[in-house]
N, C-alpha and C positions, 0 to 999 in steps of 0.2 A: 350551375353550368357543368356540364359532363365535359371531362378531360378529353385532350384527344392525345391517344399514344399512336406511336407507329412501330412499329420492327421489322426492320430493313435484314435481309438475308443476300447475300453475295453467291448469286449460283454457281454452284461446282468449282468453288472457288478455286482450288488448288489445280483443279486441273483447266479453267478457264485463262487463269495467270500463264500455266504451260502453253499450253494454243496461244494466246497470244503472243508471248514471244519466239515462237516455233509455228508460221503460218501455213509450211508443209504436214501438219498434222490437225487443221485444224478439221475438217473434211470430214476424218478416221474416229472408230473409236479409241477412247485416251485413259489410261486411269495410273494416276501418282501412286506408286507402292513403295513398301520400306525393303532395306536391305535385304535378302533371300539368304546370302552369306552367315549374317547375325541373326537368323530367325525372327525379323521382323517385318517379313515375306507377306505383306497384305495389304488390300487394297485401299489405300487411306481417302482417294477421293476418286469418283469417277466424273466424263462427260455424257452428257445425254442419250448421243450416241451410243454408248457402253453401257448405257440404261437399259436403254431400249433391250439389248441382248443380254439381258436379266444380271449382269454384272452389279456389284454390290458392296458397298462399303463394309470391310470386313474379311469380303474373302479372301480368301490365299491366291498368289499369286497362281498356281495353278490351276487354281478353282474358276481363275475370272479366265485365263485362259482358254479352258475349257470348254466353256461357254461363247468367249468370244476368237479364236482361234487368230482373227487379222486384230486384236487387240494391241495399242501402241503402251508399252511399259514404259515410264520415267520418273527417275528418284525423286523424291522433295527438295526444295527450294525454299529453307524456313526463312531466311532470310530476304528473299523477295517475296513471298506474302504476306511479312511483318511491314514489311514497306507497302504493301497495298492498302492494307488492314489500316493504316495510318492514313492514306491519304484517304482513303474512304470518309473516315472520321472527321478527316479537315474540310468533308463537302456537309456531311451533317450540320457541324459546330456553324456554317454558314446558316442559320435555321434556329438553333436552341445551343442551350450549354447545358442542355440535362437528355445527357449521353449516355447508354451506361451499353459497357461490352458482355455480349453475353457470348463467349468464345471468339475466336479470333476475325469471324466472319459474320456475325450476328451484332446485331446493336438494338437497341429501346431509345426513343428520343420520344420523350415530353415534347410537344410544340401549342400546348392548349394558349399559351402566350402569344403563341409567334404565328397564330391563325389571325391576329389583328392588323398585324402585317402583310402578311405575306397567302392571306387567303386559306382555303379549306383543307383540310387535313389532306384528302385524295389531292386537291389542285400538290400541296406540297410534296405529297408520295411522288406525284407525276413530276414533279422537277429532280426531285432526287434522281427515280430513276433514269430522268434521261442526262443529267448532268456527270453521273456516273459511268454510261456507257457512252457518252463523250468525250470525256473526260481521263477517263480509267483505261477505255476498252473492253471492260469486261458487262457482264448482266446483272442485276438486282431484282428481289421479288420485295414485294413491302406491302405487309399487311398496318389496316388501320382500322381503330378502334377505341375504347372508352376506355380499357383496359390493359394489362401485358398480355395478359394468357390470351384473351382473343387477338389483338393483335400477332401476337406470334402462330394464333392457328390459320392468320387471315394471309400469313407469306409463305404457310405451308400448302395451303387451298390452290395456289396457282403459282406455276413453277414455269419457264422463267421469263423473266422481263414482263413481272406483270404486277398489278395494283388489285388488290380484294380490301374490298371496307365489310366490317362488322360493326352495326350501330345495334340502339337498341331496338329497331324496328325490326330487322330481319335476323339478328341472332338466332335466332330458334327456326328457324328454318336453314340456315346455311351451318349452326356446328350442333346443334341436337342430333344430325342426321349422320354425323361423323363417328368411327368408331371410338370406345373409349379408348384405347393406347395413345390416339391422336393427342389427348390432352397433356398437354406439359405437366410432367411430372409424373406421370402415369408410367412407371416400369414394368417389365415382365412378372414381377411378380408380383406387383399389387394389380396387376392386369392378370394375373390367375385368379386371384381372391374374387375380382369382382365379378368374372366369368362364374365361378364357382356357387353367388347369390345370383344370377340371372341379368347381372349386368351388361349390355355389349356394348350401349353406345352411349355416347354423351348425353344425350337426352335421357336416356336410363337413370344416368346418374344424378340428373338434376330433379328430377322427378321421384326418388329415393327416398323413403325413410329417412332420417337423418340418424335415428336411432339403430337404424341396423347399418347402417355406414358403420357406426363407432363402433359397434358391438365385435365389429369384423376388421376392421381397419384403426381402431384407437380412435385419436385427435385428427389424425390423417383425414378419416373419413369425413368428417366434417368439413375440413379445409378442401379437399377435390369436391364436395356439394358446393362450397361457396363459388370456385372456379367453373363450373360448369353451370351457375347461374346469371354466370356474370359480375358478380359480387367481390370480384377482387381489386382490393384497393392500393396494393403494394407500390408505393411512389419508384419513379427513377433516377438511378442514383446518379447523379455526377461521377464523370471518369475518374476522376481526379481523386475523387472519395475511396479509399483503401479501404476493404473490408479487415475484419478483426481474423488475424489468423487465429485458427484451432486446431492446427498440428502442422508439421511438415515432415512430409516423407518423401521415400525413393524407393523405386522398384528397378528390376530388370529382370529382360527374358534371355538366357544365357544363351551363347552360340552354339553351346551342345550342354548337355544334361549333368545336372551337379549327381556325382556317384558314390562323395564322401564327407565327412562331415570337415575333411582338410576342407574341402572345397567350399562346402556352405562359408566356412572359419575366413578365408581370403575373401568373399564378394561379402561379407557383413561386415567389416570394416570396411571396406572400401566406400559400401553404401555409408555407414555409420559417417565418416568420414564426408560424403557429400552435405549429409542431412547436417550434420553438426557445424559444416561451414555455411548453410543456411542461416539455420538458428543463431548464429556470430552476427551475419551479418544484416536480420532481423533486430539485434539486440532482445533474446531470447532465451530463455533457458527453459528444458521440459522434465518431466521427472516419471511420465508413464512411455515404455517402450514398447511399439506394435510389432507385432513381426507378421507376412504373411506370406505363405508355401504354396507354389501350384505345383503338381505333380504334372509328370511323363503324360499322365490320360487325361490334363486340363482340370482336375479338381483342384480345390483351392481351400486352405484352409485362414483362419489368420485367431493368435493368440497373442494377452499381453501381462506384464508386468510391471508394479511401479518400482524407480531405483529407491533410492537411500536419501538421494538428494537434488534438486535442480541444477539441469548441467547441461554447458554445450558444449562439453571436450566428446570427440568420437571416438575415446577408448572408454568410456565411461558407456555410452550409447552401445558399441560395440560386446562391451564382454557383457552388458544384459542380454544385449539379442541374440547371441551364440546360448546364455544359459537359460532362456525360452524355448530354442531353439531345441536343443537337450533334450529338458523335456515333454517336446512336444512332435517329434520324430523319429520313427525308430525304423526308418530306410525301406518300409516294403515297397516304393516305387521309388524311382530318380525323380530328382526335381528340375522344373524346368524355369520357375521364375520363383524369384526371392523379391522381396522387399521390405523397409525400416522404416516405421514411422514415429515420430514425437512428439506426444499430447500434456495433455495439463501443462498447460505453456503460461511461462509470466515472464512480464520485463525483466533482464538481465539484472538491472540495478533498485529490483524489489529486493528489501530484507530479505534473508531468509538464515535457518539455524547454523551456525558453523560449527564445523566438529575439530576439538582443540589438536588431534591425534592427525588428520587426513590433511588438515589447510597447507601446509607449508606444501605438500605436493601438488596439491588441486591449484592452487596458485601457480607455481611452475608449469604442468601440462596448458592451463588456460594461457598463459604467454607462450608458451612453445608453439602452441594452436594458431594464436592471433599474430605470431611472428610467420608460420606458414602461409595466411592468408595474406600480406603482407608480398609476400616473395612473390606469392600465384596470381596476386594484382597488376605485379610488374611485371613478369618472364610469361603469364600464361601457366593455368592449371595443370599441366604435365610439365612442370621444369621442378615438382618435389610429389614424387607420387611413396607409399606404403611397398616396404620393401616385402612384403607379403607376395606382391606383383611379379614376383622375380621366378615366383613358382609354375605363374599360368598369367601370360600378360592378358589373354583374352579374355578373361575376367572382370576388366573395367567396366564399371558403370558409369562410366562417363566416357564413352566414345567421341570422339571428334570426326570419326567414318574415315575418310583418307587424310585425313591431316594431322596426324596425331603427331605431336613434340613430344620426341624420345627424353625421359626427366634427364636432368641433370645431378641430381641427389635425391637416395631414397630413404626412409625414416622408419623405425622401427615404431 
């Protein structure tokens, strides 16, 4: 018996949530943008409407302007989407317990069980989505299918408030004829490679060699032939199932251009500092440190080194990334976005070597650290910020946008 998956997509989510609760712009074109101020000036969702006039997830806010001139701008609301994003969830779980989020708007739901029930996969796509925009207020698309990857290309196929089934009878006539970028997983640049052998569309790819996939693409190439035959077996995971972390990092794109290496020195601690109160509160320690550099003209580099030791103090984090950092910039542009990442990761309370000379310190900074998280549990993350900050507050990597809590105590 063939599974039946579905993946429900939430249309223009971000900015459907905004119309809804602002019905004076429902009409208008709409699209959620980030700060202009902080340089995070882009259009993170649009509405249909703002489709239509070639607006784009991505552009600058001048960019969509441009395009859309009666274009209506409004900041994000992460917080009321995470509250949609949940109840959405709590219409699924009415259906199945094998949920699995794939972004804040997207879900996989297993229901091959709950067809015994409650009827055919489409009859179930069709209660979702009308119980959601009963419910919710807002639209759903949901595709269904035998698999994820087709189901996910089955809610991209018809956009919005609509139901597409992919079985194995008409697969190859509804995604063989799609291009290959369409398929999950498919990025621009393995979407160059496969342009480059004669690839364009899905059906290209399933009809391929499997030998010159690999030859071109590695292991890759074989796994996008399995998905583009259908052939993917990938179960769905339970919400609840926490995937296995493999690093944690931070980034930011600063509010003006880093011009010195003072400056790099201030946001890598600060970053170091975020990522390290992750890893605390993971029960984590990492021992390889990423750094990665976009320049003034959007290039971007990224280099790494391993420390000495596993660690989740962010001066430890900190003075590697600055001496990566060293060596691997010698100022011929300004930088426009930094960020700190920390791999080869294992539980805090794995063995590992102690060095008879360093402990008694490593020891104190780790309680210093665990005693700051401690404070910033109770007062709020800006009531003990890095007296580094003193230099250029605009520097945080942790904005709070208007609400920032000026610290109380700063920490060397």
């Amino acid at each position: 018996m063939d599974r039946v998956i579905l993946h429900s997509d939430l249309n223009s989510f971000y900015a459907s949530v905004e119309c809804l609760y602002n019905p004076d712009i429902r009409d208008k074109p709409v699209a959620v943008c980030g700060s202009q101020s902080t340089r995070h000036g882009i259009v993170l969702a649009r509405n249909l409407i703002a489709k239509k006039f070639g607006v784009k997830t991505g552009d600058t806010v001048r960019e969509a302007i441009d395009k859309c001139p009666c274009l209506v701008v409004v900041p994000p609301d992460y917080e009321r989407y995470l509250r949609f994003s949940v109840l959405a969830r709590d219409v699924y779980k009415r259906y199945t317990d094998l949920v699995e989020m794939f972004g804040i708007d997207e879900c996989w739901l297993d229901v091959t069980e709950s067809t015994r029930l409650f009827g055919s996969g489409e009859k179930i796509a069709h209660e979702i989505r009308n119980t959601i925009k009963e419910e919710l207020g807002i639209t759903v698309s949901v595709g269904v299918s035998f698999n994820k990857i087709f189901a996910k290309l089955g809610s991209d196929i018809k956009k919005p408030d609509a139901v597409t089934v992919i079985d194995r009878e008409n697969y190859k006539n509804k995604v063989w004829k799609l291009p290959v970028q369409d398929l999950l997983y498919v990025g621009k640049s393995t979407c160059r490679k496969l342009y480059n052998i004669g690839i364009y569309t899905i059906g290209d790819l399933a009809c391929a060699p499997v030998k010159l996939l690999s030859r071109h693409l590695g292991k890759w190439g074989e796994t996008l032939w399995l998905f583009a035959n259908g052939y993917d077996e990938t179960p769905v995971q339970k919400t609840d199932n926490q995937p296995i972390i493999k690093s944690i990092g931070n980034s930011f794109t600063t509010p003006r251009d880093l011009q010195n290496n003072e400056d790099v020195k201030i946001l890598l601690f600060v970053l170091s500092d975020s990522v390290a109160e992750r890893l605390r509160r993971h029960n984590l320690r990492g021992r390889t440190v990423q750094i990665s550099i976009r320049d003034s003209e959007l290039m971007t580099i990224e280099r790494q080194a391993p420390m000495e030791n596993y660690t989740y103090t962010s001066l430890e984090i900190a003075r590697k990334a600055y001496e990566i950092f060293l060596k691997s910039w010698d100022w011929h542009k300004n930088i426009r976005l930094l960020g700190v990442r920390v791999t080869d990761l294992i539980t805090a309370d794995t063995g590992i070597q102690l060095s008879l000379i360093d402990e008694n310190r490593r020891v104190k900074r780790e309680l210093l650290e665990k005693s700051i998280d401690s404070i910033r549990a109770r007062f709020g993350h800006y009531s003990v910020q890095r007296a580094l900050l003193l230099l250029d507050n605009r520097l945080n990597a942790n904005p709070a946008e208007d609400h920032v809590i000026h610290p109380v105590c700063y920490f060397r």
